[in-house]
C-alpha positions as CSV (number, residue, x, y, z in Angstrom):
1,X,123.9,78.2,111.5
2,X,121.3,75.6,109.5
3,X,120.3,75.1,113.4
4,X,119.8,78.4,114.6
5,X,117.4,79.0,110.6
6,X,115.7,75.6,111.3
7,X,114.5,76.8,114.8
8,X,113.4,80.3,113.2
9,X,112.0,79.0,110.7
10,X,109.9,76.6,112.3
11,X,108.9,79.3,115.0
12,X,107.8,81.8,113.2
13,X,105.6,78.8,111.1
14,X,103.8,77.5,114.8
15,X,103.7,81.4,115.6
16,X,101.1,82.1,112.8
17,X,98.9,79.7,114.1
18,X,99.1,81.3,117.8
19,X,98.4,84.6,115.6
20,X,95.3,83.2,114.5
21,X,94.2,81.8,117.8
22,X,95.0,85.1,119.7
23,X,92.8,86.9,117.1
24,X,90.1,85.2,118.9
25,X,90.6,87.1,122.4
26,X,91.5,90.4,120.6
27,X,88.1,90.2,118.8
28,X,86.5,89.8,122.0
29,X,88.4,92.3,123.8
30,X,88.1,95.1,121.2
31,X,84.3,94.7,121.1
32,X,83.4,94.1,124.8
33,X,86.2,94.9,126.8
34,X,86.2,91.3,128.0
35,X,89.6,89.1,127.7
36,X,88.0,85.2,127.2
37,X,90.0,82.5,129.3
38,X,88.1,80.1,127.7
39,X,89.6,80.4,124.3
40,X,91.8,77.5,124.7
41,X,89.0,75.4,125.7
42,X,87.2,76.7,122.5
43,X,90.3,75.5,120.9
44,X,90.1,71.8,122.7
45,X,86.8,71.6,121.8
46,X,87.0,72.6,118.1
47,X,89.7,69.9,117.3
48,X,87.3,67.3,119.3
49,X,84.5,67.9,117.4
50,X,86.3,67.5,114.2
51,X,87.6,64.4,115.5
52,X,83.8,63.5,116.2
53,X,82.5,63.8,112.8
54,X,85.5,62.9,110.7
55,X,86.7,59.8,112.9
56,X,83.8,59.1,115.1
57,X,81.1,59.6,112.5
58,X,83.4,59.0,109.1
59,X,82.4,62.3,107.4
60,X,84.3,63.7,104.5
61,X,86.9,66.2,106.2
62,X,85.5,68.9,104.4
63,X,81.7,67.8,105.6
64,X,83.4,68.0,109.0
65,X,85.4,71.2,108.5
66,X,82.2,73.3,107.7
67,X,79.8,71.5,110.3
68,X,82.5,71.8,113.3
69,X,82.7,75.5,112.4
70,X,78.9,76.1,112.6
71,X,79.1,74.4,115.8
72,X,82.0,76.3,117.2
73,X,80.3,79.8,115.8
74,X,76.5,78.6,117.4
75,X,78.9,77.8,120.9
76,X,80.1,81.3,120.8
77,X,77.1,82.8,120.6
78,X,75.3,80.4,123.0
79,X,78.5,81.6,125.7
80,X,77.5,85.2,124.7
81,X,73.3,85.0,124.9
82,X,73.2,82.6,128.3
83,X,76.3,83.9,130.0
84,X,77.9,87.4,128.9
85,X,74.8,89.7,128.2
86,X,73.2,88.4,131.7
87,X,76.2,90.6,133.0
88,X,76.0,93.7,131.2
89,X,76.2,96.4,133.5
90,X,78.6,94.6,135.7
91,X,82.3,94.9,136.8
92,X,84.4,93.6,134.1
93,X,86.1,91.4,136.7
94,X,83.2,89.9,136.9
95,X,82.8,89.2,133.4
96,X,86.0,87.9,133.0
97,X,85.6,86.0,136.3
98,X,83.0,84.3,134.1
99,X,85.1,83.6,131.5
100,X,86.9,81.4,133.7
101,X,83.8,79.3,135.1
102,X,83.0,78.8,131.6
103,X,86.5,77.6,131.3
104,X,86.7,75.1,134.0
105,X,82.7,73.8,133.1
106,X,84.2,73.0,129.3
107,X,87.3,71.1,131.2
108,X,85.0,69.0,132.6
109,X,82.6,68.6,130.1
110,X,85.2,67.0,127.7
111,X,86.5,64.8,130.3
112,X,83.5,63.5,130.9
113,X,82.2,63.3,127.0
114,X,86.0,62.6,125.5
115,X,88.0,61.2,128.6
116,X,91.8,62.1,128.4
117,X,93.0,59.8,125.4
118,X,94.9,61.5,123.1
119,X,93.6,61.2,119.6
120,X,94.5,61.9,115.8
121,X,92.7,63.6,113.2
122,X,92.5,61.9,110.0
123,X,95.9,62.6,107.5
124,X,95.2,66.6,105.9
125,X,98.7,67.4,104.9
126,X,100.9,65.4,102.5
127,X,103.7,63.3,104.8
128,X,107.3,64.3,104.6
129,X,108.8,67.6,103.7
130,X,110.5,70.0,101.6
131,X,114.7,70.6,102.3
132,X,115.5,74.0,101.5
133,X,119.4,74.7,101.8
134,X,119.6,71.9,104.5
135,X,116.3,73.4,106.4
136,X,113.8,71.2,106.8
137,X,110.3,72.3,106.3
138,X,107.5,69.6,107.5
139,X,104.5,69.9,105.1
140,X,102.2,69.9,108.2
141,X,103.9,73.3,109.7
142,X,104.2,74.7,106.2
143,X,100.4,74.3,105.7
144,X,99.6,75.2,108.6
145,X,101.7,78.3,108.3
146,X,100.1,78.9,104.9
147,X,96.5,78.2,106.0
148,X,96.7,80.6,109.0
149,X,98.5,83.1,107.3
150,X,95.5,83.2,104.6
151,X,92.8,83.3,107.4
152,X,94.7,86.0,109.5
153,X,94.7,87.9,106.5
154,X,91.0,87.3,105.4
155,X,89.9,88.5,108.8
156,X,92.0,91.3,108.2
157,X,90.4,92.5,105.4
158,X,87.1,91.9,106.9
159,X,87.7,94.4,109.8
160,X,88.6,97.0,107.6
161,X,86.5,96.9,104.4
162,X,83.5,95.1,105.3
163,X,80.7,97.1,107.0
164,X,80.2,94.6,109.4
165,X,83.9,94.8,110.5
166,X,83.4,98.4,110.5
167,X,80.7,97.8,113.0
168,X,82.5,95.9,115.3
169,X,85.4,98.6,115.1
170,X,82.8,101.0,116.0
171,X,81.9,99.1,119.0
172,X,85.0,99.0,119.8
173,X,85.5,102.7,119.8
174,X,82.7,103.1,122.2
175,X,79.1,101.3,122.8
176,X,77.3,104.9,123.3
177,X,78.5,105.5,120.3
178,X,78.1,103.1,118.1
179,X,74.4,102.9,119.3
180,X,73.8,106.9,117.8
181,X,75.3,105.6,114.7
182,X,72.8,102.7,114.5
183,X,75.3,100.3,115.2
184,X,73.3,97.3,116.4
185,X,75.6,96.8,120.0
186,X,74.3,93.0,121.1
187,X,74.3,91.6,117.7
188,X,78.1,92.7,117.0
189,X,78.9,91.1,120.7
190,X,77.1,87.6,119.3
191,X,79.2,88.4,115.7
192,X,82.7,88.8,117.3
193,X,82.1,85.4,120.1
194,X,81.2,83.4,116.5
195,X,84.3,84.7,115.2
196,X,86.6,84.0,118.2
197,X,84.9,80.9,118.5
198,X,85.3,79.4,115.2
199,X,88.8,81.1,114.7
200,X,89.3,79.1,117.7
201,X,88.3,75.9,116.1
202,X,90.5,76.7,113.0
203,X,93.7,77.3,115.1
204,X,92.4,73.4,116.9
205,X,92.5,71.8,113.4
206,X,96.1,73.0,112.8
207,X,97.1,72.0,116.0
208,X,95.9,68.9,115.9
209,X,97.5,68.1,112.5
210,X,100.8,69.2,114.6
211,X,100.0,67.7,117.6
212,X,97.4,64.9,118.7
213,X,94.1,66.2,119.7
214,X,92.6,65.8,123.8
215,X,91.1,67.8,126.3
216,X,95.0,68.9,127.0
217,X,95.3,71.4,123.7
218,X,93.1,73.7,126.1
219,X,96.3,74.4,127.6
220,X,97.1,76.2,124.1
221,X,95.7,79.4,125.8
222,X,98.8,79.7,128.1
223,X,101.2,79.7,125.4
224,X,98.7,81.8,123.4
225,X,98.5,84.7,126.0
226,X,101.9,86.1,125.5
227,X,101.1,87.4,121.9
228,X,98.0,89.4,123.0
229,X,100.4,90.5,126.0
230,X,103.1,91.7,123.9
231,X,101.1,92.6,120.6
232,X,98.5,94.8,122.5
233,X,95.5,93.1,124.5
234,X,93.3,95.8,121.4
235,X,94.9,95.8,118.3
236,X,94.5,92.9,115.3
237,X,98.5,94.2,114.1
238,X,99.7,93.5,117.5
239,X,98.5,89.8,117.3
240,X,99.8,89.5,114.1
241,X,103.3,90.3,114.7
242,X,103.7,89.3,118.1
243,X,102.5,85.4,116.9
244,X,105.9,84.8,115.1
245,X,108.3,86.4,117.5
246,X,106.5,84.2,120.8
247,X,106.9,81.4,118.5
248,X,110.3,81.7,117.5
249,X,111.4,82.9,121.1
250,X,109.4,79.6,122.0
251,X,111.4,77.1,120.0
252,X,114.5,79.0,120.3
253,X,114.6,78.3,124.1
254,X,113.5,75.0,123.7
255,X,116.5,73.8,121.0
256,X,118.6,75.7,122.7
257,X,117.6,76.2,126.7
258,X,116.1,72.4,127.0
259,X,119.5,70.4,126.6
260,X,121.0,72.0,129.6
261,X,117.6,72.2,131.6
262,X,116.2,68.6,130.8
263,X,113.2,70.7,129.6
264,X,110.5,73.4,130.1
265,X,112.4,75.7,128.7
266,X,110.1,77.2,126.1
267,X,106.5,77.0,129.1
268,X,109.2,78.6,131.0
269,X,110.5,81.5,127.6
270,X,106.4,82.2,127.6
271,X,105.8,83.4,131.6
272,X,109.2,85.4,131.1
273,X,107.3,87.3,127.9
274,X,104.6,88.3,129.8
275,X,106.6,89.8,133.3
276,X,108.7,92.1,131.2
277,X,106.2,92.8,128.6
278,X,104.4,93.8,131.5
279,X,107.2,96.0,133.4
280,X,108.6,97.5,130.0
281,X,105.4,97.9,127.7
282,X,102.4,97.7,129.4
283,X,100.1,97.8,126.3
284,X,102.2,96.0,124.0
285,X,103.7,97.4,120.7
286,X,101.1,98.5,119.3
287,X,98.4,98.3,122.3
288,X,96.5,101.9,122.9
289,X,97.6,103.5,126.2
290,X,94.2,104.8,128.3
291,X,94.9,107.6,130.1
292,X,92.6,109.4,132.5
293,X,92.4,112.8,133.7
294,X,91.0,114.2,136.4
């Protein structure tokens, strides 16, 4: 029993980060109709720039936190101006077609600039861990559960009290729209890439407190993609609850799958998210179904 609370507890922990990194491609997706395949490499990215200035360059952590988040949030909206807009007025495939360019140019961008050495940020979270009832709770998830939780929440708030939020949800009910209302359309798009971007870096730093930090935490976006799947591709909720259940269904499989498979079981636990999320509830929980007459 202690093994089956230790798994769930420790999933639903990792699933608030993936919360917090899926909030960057429902953000995106809400304002523009665009789903970013690039978000993982925005993730990558983030942690390496950390790395850069706190390791590299021997900045205090918190020096580093707040520059690598300017950075991340000037990225986003330097993908936005120089790629996105170009394309307004063309087929979303497209767009999203884009997306993945972008995707495979920042792959090879970091290879080139980082190589493919794993790295570790410099120690954020006290060593060791807290035993609760014979569950054992690593500071470095707990933090990170704490820290995402918060931020989660702050964005939150932000999208429903802030009028600046209540743009973007404007936007997201319709450009035409939003423009008769005086809703400035291309400045929320450059708004929501900053905020995917540097929600992007956040999720990188936790990460890479978990795990070390290369050009491989891109591949983040693939376990990632099943919360937006099953949460709703549109709706902030849907990332939010679906981030603990793909994490606990995650390490469920993999403490309990992985010792008769050899392993792969929780890569494998996120594809089989995504096929019947797909055949059962195409929008997700709480995803809005788009009907069209004729």
């Amino acid at each position: 029993m202690n093994f089956f609370l230790q798994l769930l507890v420790s999933g639903a922990m990792l699933g608030a980060v993936y919360s917090l990194i899926a909030l960057g491609f429902v953000i995106i997706a809400k304002s523009s109709g665009v789903i970013n395949f690039a978000q993982g490499q925005l993730v990558a990215i983030g942690a390496l720039i950390l790395w850069t200035f706190s390791i590299a360059l021997g900045l205090p952590l918190w020096v580093s936190l707040v520059l690598s988040i300017a950075f991340c949030a000037l990225l986003g909206m330097g993908i936005e101006h120089l790629t996105i807009r170009p394309m307004t007025g063309q087929p979303i495939v497209s767009v999203i077609i884009m997306t993945l360019g972008i995707a495979t140019l920042f792959d090879s961008l970091m290879a080139a600039i980082f190589g493919t050495v794993e790295r570790s940020l410099p120690a954020t979270f006290p060593t060791g861990g807290l035993s609760i009832r014979g569950i054992s709770l690593a500071y470095e998830y707990l933090f990170s559960f704490i820290i995402a939780s918060a931020m989660v929440g702050f964005f939150l708030y932000f999208f429903q009290y802030t009028r600046l939020g209540l743009n973007m949800r404007a936007v997201a009910d319709g450009h035409d729209k939003a423009r008769s209302c005086g809703v400035k359309v291309g400045a929320v798009f450059r708004l929501a890439w900053a905020i995917s971007a540097s929600s992007a870096m956040a999720g990188g730093f936790l990460l890479g407190n978990i795990e070390s930090v290369s050009i491989n935490l891109s591949g983040i976006a693939l376990r990632v993609f099943p919360v937006i799947v099953l949460g709703g591709i549109d709706s902030i909720w849907g990332c939010i609850v679906a981030g603990p259940i793909v994490g606990i269904l995650e390490i469920m499989a993999a403490g309990y799958v992985d010792p008769i498979t050899q392993g792969g079981a929780g890569d494998v636990m996120a594809s089989v998210i995504i096929v019947l999320t797909l055949i059962f509830k195409p929008f997700g929980i709480f995803g809005q179904k788009h009907i069209e007459r004729i």
